[in-house]
N, C-alpha and C positions, 0 to 999 in steps of 0.2 A: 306676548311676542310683539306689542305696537313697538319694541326699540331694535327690532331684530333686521338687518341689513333687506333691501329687495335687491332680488339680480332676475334678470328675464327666464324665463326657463328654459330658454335654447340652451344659455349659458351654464345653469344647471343639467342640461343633459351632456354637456360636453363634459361637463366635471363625471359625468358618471364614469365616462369614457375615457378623461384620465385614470380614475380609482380603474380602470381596467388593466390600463398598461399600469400603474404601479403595481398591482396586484402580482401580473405577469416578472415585472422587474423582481419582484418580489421574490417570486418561485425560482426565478434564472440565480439570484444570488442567493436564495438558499443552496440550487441545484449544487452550484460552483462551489459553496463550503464542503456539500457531502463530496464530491470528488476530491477536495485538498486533504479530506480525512477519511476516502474510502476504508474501512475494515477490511475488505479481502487481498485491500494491497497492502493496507501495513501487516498480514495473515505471512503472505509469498514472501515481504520483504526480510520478516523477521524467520520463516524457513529459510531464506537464501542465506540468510547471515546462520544458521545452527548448519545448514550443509556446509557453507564453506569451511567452518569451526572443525568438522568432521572431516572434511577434506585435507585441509591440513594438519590434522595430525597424524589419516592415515598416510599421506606422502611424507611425514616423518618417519613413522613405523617403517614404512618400506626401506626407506634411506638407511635406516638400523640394522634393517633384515638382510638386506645388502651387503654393507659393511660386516657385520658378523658372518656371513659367507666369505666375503673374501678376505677375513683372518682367518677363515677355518679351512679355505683353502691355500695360503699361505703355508700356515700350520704341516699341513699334510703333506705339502709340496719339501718344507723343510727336512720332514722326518725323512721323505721317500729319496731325496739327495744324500743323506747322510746314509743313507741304506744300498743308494748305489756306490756311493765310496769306498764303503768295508768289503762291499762284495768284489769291487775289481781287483782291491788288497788280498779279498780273498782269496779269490780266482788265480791270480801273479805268484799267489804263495807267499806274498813279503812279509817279511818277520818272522820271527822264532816258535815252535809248536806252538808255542803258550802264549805267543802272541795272538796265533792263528787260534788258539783255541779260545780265549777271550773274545777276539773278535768274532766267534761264532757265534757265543752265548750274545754278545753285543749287538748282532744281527738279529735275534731270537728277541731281545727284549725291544729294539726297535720296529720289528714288525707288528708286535703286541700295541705297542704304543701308535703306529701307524694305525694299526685298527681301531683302537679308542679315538684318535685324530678324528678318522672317516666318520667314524659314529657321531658323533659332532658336527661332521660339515653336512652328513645327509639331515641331522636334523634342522641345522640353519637353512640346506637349501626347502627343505617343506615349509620352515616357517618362513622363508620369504617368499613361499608360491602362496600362502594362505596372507601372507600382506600384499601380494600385487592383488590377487583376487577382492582383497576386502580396500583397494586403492581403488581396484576395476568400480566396482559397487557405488564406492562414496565420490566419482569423480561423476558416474551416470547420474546419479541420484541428484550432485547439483549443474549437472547442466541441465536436468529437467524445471529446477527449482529456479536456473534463471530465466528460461523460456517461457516459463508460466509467468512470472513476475516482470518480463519484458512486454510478455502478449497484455499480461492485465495494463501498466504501465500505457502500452501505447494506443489501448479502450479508452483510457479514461482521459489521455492526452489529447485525441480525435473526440472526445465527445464536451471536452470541455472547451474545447477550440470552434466547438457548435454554442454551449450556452454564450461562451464569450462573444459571437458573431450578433446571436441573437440581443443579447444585451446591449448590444451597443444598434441595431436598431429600434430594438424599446424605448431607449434613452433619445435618441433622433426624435422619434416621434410622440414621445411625452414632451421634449422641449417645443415641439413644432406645435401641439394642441394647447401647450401652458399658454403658448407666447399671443396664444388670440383668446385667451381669458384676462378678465381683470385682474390685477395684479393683487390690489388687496383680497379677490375670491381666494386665490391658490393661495396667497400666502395662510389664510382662513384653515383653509381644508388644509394644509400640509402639519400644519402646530395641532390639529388634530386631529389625523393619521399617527402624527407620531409617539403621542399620548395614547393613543388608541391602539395600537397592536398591528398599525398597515391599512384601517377603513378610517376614511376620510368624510367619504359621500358612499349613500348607497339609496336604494329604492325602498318607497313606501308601497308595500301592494295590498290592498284594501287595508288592515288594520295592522299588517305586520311588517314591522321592522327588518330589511336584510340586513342591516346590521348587525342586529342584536340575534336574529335570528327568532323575539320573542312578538307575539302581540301587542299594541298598545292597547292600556287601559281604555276605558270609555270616556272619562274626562280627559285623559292629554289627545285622544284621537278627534274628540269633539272641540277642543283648542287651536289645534294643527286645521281642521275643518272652515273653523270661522276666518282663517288668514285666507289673503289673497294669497295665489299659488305664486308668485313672482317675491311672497318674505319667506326668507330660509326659517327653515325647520329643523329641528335637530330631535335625534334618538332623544329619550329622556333614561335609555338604559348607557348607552353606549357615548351618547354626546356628539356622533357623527350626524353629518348633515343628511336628512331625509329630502328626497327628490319626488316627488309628486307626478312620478310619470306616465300616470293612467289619466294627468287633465292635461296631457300634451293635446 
């Protein structure tokens, strides 16, 4: 390590205190990916989208259900005009026995056919009471599914408007700490932060590595020992810089 950089150890303890706020920065734009890719919003969004899908087709059905009522009330309305016509003929007497007796049977078969009509519209009007009901159903259904996926929506809006705040004081104050480092230190520690997974600098405490999270050996720990505390040191697992801050 005789070729290894010295820097004061103020300076190294200030670096610890950057690797802090990056660490931090670190966590805030993790934070902000899990928000951009919440699961339980794309859960609500992709229900808002199968209720709506449901929603419109049942306010199709009903539109059907509708219409076929009122051809079957048309329908019925027809037959039951035609039935008062013969009857006022009837009734006035116009026409010859056989006219009148025609048009009796003619009234016989019309009313027959009037009832088959009716049978008909009572069942179009059931089946369009059982489409507004299942309209009623599928229209609750997604206004519940946009209220929930508004409420999640405007959680994640309000909490990501907090990492983003915070983040941009992190970044404040990592510029402000860099800017009273040496330039070649940070540029140092940042090419191996970035190699390294986010740890740049961390603490030596007695023989273990925060880094690495591991012990040193007895020869790299008795190497790192015989340097002055002012030549950097580096993990021999990890490559990040060790900080000697129990000879502060």
């Amino acid at each position: 390590m005789s070729n290894a950089p010295t820097v004061p150890l103020a300076d190294q303890l200030r670096l610890l205190e950057l690797q802090q706020l990056d660490t931090a920065l670190d966590r805030a734009r993790h934070r902000m990916q899990q928000l951009r890719q919440d699961p339980d919003y794309a859960r609500l969004q992709q229900e808002l989208a199968d209720h709506q899908r449901a929603a419109e087709q049942t306010a199709a059905s009903l539109t059907e259900a509708r219409e076929a009522v009122r051809k079957a009330e048309a329908t019925v309305a027809g037959v039951q005009d035609h039935r008062d016509r013969n009857q006022k003929r009837l009734d006035a007497g116009q026409g010859s026995a056989k006219d009148l007796e025609n048009m009796m049977h003619e009234l016989q078969t019309l009313k027959a056919l009037q009832d088959e009509h009716e049978g008909t519209e009572l069942e179009a009007m059931e089946a369009a009471e059982q489409a507004e009901a299942a309209d009623a159903q599928a229209q609750r259904l997604l206004a519940a599914a946009q209220a929930a996926a508004q409420e999640r929506g405007a959680a994640l809006k309000e909490e990501a408007a907090g990492v983003a705040a915070e983040g941009k004081e992190l970044t404040g104050q990592r510029q402000a700490l860099a800017a009273t480092l040496p330039a070649d230190l940070v540029g140092r520690y940042d090419k191996i932060r970035e190699r390294n997974g986010g740890i740049g600098a961390a603490r030596l405490v007695g023989n273990r590595s925060e880094a690495s999270g591991m012990p040193l050996s007895p020869a790299d720990l008795a190497q790192i020992e015989q340097t002055p505390v002012e030549t950097l040191a580096y993990c021999p697992d990890s490559g990040a810089i060790l900080v000697r801050a129990e000879q502060a």
